[in-house]
C-alpha positions in Angstrom: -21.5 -15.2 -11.3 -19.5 -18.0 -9.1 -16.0 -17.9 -8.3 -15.2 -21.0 -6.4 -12.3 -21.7 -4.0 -10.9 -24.5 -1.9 -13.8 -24.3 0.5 -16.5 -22.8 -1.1 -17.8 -20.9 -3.9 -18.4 -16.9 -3.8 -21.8 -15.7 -5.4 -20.7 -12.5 -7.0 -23.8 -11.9 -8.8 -25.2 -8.9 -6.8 -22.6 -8.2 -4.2 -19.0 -7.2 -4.6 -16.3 -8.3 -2.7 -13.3 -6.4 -0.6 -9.9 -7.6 -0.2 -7.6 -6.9 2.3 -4.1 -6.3 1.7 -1.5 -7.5 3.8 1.8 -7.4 2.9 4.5 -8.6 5.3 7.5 -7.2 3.6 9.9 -4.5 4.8 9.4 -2.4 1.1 6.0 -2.8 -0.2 5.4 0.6 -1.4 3.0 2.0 0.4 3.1 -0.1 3.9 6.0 -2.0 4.1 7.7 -2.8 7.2 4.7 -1.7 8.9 2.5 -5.4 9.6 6.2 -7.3 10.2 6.1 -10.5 12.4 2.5 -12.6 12.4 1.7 -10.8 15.8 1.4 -7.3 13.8 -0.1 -8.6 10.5 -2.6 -10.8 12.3 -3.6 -7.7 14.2 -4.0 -6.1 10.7 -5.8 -8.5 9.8 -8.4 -8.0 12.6 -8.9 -4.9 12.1 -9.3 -5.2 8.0 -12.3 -7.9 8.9 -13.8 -6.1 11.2 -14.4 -3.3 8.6 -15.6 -5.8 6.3 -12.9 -7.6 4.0 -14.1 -10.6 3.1 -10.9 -11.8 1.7 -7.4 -11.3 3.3 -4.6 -11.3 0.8 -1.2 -12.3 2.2 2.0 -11.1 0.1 5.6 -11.8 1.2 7.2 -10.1 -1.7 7.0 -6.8 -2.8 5.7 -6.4 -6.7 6.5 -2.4 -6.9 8.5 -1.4 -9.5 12.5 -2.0 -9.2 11.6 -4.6 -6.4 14.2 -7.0 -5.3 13.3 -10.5 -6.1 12.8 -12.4 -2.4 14.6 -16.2 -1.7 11.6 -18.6 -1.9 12.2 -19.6 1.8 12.3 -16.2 3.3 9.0 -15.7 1.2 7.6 -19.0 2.8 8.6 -17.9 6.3 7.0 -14.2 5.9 3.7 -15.7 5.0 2.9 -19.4 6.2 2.6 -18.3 10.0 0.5 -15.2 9.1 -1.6 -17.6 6.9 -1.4 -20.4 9.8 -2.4 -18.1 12.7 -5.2 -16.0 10.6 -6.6 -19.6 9.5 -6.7 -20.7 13.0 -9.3 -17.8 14.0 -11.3 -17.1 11.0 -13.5 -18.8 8.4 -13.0 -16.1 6.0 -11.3 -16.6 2.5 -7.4 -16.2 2.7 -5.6 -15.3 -0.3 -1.7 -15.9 -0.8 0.0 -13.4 -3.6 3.0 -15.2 -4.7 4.5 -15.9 -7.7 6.3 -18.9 -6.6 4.6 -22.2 -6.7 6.3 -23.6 -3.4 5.1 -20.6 -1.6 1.3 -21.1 -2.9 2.0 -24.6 -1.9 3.0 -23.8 1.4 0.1 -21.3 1.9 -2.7 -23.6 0.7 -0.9 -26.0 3.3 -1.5 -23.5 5.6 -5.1 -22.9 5.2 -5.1 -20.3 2.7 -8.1 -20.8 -0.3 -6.8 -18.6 -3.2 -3.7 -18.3 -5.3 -3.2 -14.2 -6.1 -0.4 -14.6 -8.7 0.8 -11.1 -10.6 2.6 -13.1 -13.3 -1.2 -14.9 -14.3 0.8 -18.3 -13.5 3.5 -17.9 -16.0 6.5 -17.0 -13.8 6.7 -20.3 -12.4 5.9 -23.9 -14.6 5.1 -25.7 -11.4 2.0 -23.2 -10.2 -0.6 -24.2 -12.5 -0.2 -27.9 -11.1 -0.7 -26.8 -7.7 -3.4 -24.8 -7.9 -5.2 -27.5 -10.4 -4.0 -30.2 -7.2 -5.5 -27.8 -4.6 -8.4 -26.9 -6.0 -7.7 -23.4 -5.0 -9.3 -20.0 -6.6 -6.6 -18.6 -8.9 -6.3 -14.9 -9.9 -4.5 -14.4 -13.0 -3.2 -11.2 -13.6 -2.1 -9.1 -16.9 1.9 -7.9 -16.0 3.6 -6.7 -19.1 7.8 -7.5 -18.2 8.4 -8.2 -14.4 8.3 -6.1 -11.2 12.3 -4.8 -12.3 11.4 -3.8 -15.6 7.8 -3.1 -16.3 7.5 0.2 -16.0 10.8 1.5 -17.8 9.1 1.3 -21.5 5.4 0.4 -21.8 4.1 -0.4 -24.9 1.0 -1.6 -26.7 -1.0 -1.1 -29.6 -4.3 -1.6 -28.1 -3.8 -1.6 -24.5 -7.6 -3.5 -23.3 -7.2 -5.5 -26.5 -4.1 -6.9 -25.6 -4.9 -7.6 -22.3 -8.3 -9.5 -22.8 -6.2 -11.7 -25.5 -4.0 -12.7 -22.3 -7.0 -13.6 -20.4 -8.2 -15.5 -23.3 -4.9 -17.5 -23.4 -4.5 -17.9 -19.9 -8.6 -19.3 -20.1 -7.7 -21.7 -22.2 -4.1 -22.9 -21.1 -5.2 -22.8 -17.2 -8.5 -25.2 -18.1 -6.0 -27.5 -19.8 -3.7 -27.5 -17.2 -7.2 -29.0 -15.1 -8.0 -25.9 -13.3 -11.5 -25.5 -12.8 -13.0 -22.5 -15.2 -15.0 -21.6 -12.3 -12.1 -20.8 -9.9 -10.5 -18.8 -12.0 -10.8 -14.5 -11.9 -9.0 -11.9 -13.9 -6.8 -8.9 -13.1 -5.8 -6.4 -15.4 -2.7 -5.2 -13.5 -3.0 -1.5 -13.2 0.5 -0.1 -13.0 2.1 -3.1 -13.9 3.8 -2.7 -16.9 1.8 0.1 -17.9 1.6 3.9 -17.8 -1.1 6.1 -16.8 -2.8 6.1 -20.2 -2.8 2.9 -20.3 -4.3 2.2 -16.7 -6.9 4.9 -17.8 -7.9 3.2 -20.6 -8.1 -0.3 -19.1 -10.8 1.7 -16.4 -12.7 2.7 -19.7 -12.9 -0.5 -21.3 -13.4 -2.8 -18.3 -16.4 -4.0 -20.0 -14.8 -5.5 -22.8 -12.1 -7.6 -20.6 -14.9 -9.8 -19.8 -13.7 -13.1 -20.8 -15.5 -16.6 -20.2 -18.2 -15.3 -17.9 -15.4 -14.9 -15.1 -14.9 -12.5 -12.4 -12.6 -9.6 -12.8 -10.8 -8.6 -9.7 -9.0 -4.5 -9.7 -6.2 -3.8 -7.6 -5.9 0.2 -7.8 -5.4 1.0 -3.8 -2.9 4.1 -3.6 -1.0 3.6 -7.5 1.4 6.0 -8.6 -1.1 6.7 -11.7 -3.4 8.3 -8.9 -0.7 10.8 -7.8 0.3 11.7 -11.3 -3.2 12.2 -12.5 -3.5 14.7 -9.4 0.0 15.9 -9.7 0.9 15.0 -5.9 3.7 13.2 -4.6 1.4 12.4 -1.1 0.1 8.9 -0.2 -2.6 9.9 1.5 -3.9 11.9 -1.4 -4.9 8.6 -3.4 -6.8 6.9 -0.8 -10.3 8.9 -1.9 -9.7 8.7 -5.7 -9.2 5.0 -4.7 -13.0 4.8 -3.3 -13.9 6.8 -6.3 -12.3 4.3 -8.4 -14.0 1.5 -6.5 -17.4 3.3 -6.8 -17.0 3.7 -10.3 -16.0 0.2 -11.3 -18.3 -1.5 -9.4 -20.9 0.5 -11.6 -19.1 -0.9 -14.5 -19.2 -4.6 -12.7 -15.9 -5.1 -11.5 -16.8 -7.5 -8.4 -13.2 -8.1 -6.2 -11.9 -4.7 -5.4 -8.0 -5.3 -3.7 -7.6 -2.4 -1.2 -5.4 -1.2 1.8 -8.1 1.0 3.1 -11.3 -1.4 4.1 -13.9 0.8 5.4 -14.3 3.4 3.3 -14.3 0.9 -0.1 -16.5 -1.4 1.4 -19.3 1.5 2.1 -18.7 2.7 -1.4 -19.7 -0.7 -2.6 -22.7 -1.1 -0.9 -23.5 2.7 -2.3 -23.4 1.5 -5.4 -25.2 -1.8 -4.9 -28.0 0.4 -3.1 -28.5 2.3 -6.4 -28.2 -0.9 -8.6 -30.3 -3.3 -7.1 -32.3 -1.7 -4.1 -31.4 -1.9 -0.7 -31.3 -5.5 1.2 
C-alpha cells in the first residue's frame, strides 16, 4: 500500500505511520493557545519528531464542536510561517488541515506535502483543483453537518455503511477532478458528526471502510467519546485509551494514526508490528 505526496510516496504496507498534531489556534480543544507564534509550534514540532512522527499536521482552525469559523487570512497567517520555518529544517512530510483552498494553497507554497481536509474537499469548490495542481496527498474525511452543528443530532441508519458510500463518492469524484488515486487516504471522522455509538461502531467495522485499496488514516487522540465511555470529565484520562485505540486499530490495519501524544502511540505501533510481522 502507497500513499503518494508532493515529494514522495509512503510505503504503508508493513509499517504504520504517526502524525503529529499541531494546532496553532487559541481554542483547539485540547491544546489551544498552547503552541501560539511559529517560535512555540516549531518547538512542538521538534519535540513531536524527535519521538517519532513522521508527519506534522499543521491546523489554524479549530474543528471542535461549536467552533467559530476563522477569516481565511488569519488562517493563512497562523500556519504558513509554522509550515515555512518547519520546512526550512526538516525533510519530513508536512501536513496542512484546512478546509479552505487558499490556505492549502498557501501551505503547499510553503513547503507543506499533504492537504488534511475534515470536510473530504467539499466545503470549498476550489480545493479539489489545488490539490489535483499540486500534486499533494489529500485526506478526505467523513463529517456529517459542520464543526457548529455536527454534534447537536446525529443520525444514520447504518453508520460504517454510510460512511464507506462517502469514500466511494469522494473516490470517484476526486479521480475526476484529476487527483491521483494513489494520493488519496480516508478518515472516518470520529466525533465528527457522530455520537459515541456511532464512533464505536466505526472502530468495529474499520475493515469494511476499505475502499479502492487506499489508506485509512484515524484521528481519535483525547475525543470526548473516550471520556464518556469512561465517565470522566479529565483530559489526561484519554491519553492511554488513545494508545489502546492505536494498538488496536493498527491490528485491524488502520496505517496513519493522528495523535497529540507521539511517544507512547508510536511504541504501540511498533508493538503491534512486532507481533504481526516479526521484529526488523
Amino acid at each position: 500500500m502507497w500513499w503518494k505526496s508532493r515529494r514522495t510516496r509512503l510505503d504503508l504496507s508493513h509499517r504504520g505511520v504517526i502524525m503529529g498534531i499541531l494546532n496553532v489556534t487559541p481554542d483547539s480543544f485540547s491544546d489551544g493557545g498552547r503552541h501560539g507564534g511559529p517560535d512555540g509550534a516549531l518547538e512542538h514540532a521538534r519535540r513531536m519528531i524527535a519521538e517519532g512522527a513522521g508527519i506534522i499536521d499543521v491546523g489554524g482552525e479549530s474543528t471542535r464542536p461549536g467552533a467559530a469559523e476563522v477569516p481565511e487570512a488569519e488562517e493563512i497567517e497562523r500556519t504558513r510561517p509554522v509550515v515555512a520555518a518547519l520546512r526550512a529544517e526538516w525533510d519530513g512530510l508536512i501536513s496542512i488541515d484546512t478546509m479552505k483552498a487558499p490556505v492549502a494553497a498557501a501551505a503547499l507554497e510553503a513547503g507543506a506535502d499533504i492537504v488534511n481536509d475534515v470536510s473530504g474537499l467539499t466545503a470549498d469548490p476550489a480545493m479539489a483543483g489545488v490539490c489535483a495542481e499540486r500534486g499533494c496527498g489529500v485526506v478526505a474525511m467523513h463529517m456529517q453537518g459542520d464543526p457548529r452543528t455536527m454534534q447537536l443530532s446525529p443520525r444514520y441508519d447504518d453508520v460504517v455503511a454510510e460512511v464507506r458510500g462517502f469514500f466511494e463518492e469522494r473516490l470517484a469524484a476526486l479521480s475526476a477532478a484529476g487527483i491521483d488515486p494513489e494520493a488519496i487516504c480516508f478518515d472516518p471522522g470520529i466525533g465528527f458528526g457522530k455520537s459515541v455509538e456511532h464512533n464505536l461502531a466505526l472502530l468495529r467495522g474499520l475493515p469494511e471502510l476499505g475502499v479502492g485499496g487506499r489508506p485509512l488514516l484515524l484521528g481519535v487522540s483525547r475525543k470526548s467519546f473516550i471520556g464518556k465511555v469512561l465517565g470522566s470529565t479529565d483530559l489526561a484520562d484519554r491519553a492511554w485509551p488513545t494508545v489502546a485505540i492505536t494498538a488496536r486499530t493498527r491490528e485491524a490495519g488502520v496505517m496513519i494514526h493522528r495523535v497529540h501524544d507521539v511517544k507512547p502511540n508510536v511504541e504501540a505501533l511498533r508493538m503491534v508490528e512486532a507481533i504481526l510481522n516479526g521484529v526488523g
